[in-house]
N, C-alpha and C positions, 0 to 999 in steps of 0.2 A: 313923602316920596311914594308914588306909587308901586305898583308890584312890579311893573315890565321894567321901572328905571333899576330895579334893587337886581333883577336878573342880569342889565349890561354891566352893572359894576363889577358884583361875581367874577363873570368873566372875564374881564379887564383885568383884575388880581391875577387868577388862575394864569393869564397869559404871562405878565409880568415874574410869577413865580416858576413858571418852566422855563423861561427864558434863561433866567437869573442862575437856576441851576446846571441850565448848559454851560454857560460859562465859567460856572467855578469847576465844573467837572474837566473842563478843556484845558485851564488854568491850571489845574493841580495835576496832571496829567494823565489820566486817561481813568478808566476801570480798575475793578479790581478785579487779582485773579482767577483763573479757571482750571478745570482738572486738565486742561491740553493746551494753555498757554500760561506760560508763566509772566514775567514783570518786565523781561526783557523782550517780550514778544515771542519768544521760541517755544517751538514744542515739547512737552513732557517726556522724557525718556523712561519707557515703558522695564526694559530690560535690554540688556547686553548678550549678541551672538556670536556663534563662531562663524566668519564669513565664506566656510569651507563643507561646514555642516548645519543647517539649519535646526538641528534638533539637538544640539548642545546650546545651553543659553546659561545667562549669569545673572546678579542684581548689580553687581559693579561692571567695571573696565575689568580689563587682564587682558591674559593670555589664551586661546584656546589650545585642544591638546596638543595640537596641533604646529602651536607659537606663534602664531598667528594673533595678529590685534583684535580682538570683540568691535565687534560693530554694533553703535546702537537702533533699536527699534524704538518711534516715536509711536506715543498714542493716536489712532486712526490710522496706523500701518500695521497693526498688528498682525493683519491678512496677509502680511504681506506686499501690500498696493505699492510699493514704494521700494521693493527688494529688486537691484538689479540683477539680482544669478539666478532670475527668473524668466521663464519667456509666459506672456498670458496670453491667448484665442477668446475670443467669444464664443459660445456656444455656436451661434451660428456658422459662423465661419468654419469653425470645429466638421461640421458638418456636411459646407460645400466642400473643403479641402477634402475631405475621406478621411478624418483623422479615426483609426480603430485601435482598439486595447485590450490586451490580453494580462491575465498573471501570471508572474513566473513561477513555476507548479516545478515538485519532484516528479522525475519520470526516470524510465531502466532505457538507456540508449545503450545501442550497439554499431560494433565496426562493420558496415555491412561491405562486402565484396561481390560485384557481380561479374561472372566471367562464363566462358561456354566453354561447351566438351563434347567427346562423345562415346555414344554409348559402344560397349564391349562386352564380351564374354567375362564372367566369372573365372579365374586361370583356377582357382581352386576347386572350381565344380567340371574340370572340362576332362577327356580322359582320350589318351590316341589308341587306336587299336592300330598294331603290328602285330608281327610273326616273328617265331625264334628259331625258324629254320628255311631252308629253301624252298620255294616247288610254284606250284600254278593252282591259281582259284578255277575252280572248275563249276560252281554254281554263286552267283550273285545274288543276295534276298533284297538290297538296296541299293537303288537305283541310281539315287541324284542326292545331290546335298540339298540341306531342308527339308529332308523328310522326320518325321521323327519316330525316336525306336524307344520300347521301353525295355529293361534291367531282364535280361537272357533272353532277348529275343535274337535268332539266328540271325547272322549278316551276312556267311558264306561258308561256302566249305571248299576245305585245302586240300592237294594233294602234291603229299611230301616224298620222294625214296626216302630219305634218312628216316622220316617219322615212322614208315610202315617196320622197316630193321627194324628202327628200336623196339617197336610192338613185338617182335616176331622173337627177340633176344628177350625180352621179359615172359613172355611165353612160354620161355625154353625152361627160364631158371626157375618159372612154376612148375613143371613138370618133373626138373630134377628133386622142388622141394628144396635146396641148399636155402635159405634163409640170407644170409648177404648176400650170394647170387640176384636172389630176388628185390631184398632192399639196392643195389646197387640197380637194376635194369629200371626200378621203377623211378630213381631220385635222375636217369636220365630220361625219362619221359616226361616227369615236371619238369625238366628243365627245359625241355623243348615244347612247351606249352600245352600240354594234355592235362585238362581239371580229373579230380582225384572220380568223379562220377564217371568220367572215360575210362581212366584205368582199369577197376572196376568192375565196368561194362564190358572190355574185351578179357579179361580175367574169367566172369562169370563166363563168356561165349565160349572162348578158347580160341577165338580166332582175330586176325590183325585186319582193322578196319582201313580200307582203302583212303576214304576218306574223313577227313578230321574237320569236324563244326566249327566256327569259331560263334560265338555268343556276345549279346553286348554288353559292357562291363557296369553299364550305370544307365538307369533313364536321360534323354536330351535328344540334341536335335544336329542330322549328320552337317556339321558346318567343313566337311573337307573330304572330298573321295579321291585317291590317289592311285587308284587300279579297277580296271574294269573285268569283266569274264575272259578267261584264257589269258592272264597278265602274268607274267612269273613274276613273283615276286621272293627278296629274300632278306635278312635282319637288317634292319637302318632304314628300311624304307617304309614312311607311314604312309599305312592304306586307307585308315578312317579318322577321323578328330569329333567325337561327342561334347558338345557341349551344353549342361542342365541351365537353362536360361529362368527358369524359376527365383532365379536372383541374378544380378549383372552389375558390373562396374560401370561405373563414369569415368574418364580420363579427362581433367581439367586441369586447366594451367592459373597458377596466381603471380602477381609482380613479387620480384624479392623482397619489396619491402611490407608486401600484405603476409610473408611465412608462417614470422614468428604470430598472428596471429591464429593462424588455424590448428588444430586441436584434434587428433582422433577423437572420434566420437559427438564431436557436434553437429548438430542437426543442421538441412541444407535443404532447400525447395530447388525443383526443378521445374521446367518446361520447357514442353514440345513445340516448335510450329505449327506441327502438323495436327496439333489438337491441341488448341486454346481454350486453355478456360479451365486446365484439368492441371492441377498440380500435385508434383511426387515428394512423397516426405523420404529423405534418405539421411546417412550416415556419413562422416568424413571416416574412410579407412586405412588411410595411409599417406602421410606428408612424405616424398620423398627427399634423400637427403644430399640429393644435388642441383645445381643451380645452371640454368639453359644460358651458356655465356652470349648467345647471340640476341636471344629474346629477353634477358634478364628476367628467366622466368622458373617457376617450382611449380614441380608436376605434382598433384594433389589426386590421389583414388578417393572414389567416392561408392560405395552399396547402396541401392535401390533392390526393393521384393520388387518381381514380376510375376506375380502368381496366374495373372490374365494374359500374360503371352506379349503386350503390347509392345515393350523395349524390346526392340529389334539391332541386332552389331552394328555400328556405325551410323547410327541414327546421331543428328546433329541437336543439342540440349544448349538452353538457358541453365544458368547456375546462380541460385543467391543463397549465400552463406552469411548468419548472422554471429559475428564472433565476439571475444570480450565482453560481456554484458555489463554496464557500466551503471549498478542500482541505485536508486535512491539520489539521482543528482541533480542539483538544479537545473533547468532547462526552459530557453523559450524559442520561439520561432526564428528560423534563420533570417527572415525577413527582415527582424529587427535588427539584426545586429549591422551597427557600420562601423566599414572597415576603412581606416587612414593608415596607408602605410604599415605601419609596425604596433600599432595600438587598435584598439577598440573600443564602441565606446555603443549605449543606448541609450532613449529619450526616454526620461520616468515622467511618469502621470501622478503628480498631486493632488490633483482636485480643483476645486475651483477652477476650470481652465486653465489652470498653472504646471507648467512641464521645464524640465531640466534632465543637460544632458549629464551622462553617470560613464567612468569609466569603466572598462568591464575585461576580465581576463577570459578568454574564451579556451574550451579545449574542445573533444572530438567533435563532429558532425553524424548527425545520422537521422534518414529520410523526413529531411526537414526543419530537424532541431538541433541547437547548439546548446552543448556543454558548457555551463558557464560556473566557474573557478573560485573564480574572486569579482566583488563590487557591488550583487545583488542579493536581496534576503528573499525566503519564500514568502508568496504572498503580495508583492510589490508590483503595481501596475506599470507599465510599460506601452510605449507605441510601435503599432507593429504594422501599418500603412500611412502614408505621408511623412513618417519622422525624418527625411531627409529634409522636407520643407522647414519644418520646427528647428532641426539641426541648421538650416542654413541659415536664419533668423537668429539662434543663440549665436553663431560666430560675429554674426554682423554688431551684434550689442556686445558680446564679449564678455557673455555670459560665463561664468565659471563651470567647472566640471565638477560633481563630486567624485573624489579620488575613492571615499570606499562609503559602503553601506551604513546606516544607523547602527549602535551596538545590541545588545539581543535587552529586549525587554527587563527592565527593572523589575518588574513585577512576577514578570515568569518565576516560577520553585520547582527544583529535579532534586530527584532521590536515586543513588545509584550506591555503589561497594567497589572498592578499590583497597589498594594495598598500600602502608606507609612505607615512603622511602626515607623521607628525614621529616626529624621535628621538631620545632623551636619553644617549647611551653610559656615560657616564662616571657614572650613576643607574641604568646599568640599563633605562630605561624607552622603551618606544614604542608609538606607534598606530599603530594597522594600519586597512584598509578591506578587510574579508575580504568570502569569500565564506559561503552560509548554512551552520549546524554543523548536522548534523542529531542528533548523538549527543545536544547540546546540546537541541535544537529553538529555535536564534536561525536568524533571518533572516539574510541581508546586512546588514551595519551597521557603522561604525565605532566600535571600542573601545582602551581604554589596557590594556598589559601590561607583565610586571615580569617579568626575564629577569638570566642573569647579564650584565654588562659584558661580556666578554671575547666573547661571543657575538655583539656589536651591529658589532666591529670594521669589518667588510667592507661593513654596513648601508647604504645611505644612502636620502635619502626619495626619492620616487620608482617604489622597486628593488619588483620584483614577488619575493614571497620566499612560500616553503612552510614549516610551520612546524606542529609540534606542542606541543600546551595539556594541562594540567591545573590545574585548581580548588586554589588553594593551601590546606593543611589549617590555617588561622589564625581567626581572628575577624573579620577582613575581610573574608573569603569571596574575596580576588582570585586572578586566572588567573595564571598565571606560564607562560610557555614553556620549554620543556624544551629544545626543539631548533628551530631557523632555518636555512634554505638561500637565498640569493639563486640565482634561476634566470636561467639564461643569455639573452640575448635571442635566439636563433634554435635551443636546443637545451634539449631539459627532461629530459635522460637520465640528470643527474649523480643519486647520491644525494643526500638529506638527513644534512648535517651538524653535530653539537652544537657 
């Protein structure tokens, strides 16, 4: 046989032996199996989730904490490719759409009020010059209101009948020497408003001055002239009103329901129209303690320094007043948040192009940001342009909501000192009255913890004890202490002991 026939043969085998094996393989039914199909065809069931929470998962069926049935995740959906309470974008499309992302970040948001006023006199710096007896100004030193006078500088001089008698009977009772005589003539010369340098002054001369100075009582600026040269004037009628403009009030009004916010002593920005761009830092000095029933409104003082003269009475002011400071509270853009009705709700950014909407408890607003409550942890990405589109696409599919946030890392450890209220040793169990976790982000508050026994021995309630937490890795989600120290009552230098 030659060599080329010995090669068809070969062949001819080879063919008849593939053949032959197709058929028993077709025969006996099929392959065998694989890590992502089994023998019935189906796919591997990778693990078991909660269909409410994506980051609770199980190796069996159950329950989630929820009570809710586990749903399984097949191998090659791990990603998720295959989760309906999901909405996915393509990047591209991510892109034409606007979709933008922010994190939800701690921020100090305040109630902010904006209301107008206007400006006024200081009533505590202002001062009226009168008279305490009858007669006629016979020389005027100030002319017009708005001038301004400083602290003894003449305004006018009086001329009194009563005042020259009294001069002339104080006079008498110096001559006689009688000592109450004299205290008696001169306690009615103060009383009709002769300063003790006047008295004095005609004492030393010996003679009764025709006309009586009057002086101004304090530096400012004449806001009120009520008598001109040759006027009689007599007690009850004001002649002059000084007012030191060096500082000056604001009169603003707030709604009733903005009151109970405002606060003597908190700080307030002003502006002018009449000059933008310049703003005044002032004082809240007085919440008044009535309520305008026509305007449903509370008249609010407010102190501003003028030491440059600019606030002028009745000048018409912006007012924003930052009140409540609300520190350290989650917060994201107002943008983001949507509102249905009676609920609230934002779109979280997972990754991969993958987004879900989250319900969200919202509380204050402020320039721009919302307060949020309950639903989001810090750190957690968010959309905060286009999510109405995204939002309107999870309704259409019927996408689920999650109702609240993941729980706080497993892995995270806090160390804080609190106080025993009860304790179970022989269980393991006790509460504390800690103080706030911040790793956490809890308050101060009293909680139950689960702890070895042997740990609790020295415990008792009472006892002020330092003590470090972690998050137990269960389906319970409970804290377990690791480690407990009772502190000494006059020394905190021991370590902490497990």
């Amino acid at each position: 046989m030659t060599k080329s026939s010995n090669l068809i043969l070969t062949a001819v085998v080879l063919s008849i032996g593939l053949a032959g094996g197709y058929g028993l393989a077709k025969l006996s039914g099929g392959a065998t199996d694989t890590s992502t199909t089994s023998k019935s065809g189906e796919k591997e069931v990778l693990y078991w989730k909660a269909p409410m929470d994506p980051n609770f998962k199980s190796d069996k069926p159950g329950k989630s904490p929820m009570g809710m049935d586990l749903i399984p995740v097949y191998a090659g959906d791990e990603d998720g490719g295959n989760d309906d309470n999901l909405v996915r974008i393509n990047p591209s499309v991510q892109n034409n759409i606007g979709v933008r992302l922010a994190k939800v970040e701690r921020a100090t948001l305040y109630r902010n009020i904006d209301t107008v006023g206007f400006v006024r006199a200081d009533d505590d710096k202002t001062a009226i010059v009168d008279v305490r007896t009858e007669g006629w100004i016979e020389k005027l030193f100030v002319k017009s209101p708005g001038e301004a006078v400083r602290k003894g500088q003449p305004l006018f001089d009086l001329y009194s009948r009563p005042l020259v008698s009294a001069q002339e009977e104080f006079l008498q009772a110096v001559r006689i020497g009688k000592s109450t005589l004299i205290r008696a003539a001169k306690s009615r010369l103060d009383a009709l408003g002769m300063s003790n340098a006047q008295i004095n002054r005609i004492k030393k001369s010996g003679k009764a001055q025709r006309l009586i100075r009057v002086f101004a009582p304090q530096d400012g600026v004449i806001t009120m002239l009520g008598a001109g040269e040759g006027a009689f004037v007599k007690p009850g009628r004001q002649i002059m009103m000084l007012a030191d403009l060096s500082s000056v009030w604001v009169q603003a009004e707030v709604f009733e329901t903005q009151a109970n916010w405002v606060k003597p002593g908190q700080s307030v920005d002003m502006r002018l129209e009449a000059m933008p761009g310049r703003i005044w830092k002032g004082k809240v000095d007085y919440v008044y303690p009535t309520v305008n029933a026509g305007a449903r409104t509370v008249q609010v003082r407010l102190r501003f320094d003028n030491t440059d003269g600019t606030l002028k009475p009745d000048m018409y002011a912006k007012i924003s007043m930052k009140t409540e400071p609300h520190t350290g509270v989650l917060a994201i853009d107002r943008e983001a948040l949507i509102r249905t009705g009676k609920s609230a709700r934002v779109i979280l950014a997972l990754g991969n192009g993958q987004f879900q909407p989250a319900k969200v408890v919202a509380g204050m607003e402020s320039e721009g940001r919302v307060e949020i409550l309950e639903g989001l942890l810090d750190g957690e990405e968010i959309v905060v342009s286009s999510q109405f589109l995204i939002d309107s696409e999870a309704s259409l599919r019927g996408t689920t909501l999650r109702m609240s946030p993941p729980s706080v890392d497993a892995d995270i450890e806090a160390e804080t000192m609190g106080v025993v209220e009860s304790i179970m040793p022989a269980h393991g169990m006790i509460t504390i009255a800690h103080q706030p976790i911040e790793a956490f982000g809890w308050p101060s508050m009293s909680m139950d913890f689960m702890t070895k026994p042997e740990y609790l021995d020295d415990i008792k309630v009472g006892d002020t004890v330092h003590f470090k937490l972690r998050e137990k890795a269960d389906e319970n989600g409970d804290f377990i202490i690791l480690a407990i120290k009772k502190m000494p009552v006059k020394s905190n230098k021991e370590g902490m002991q497990p």
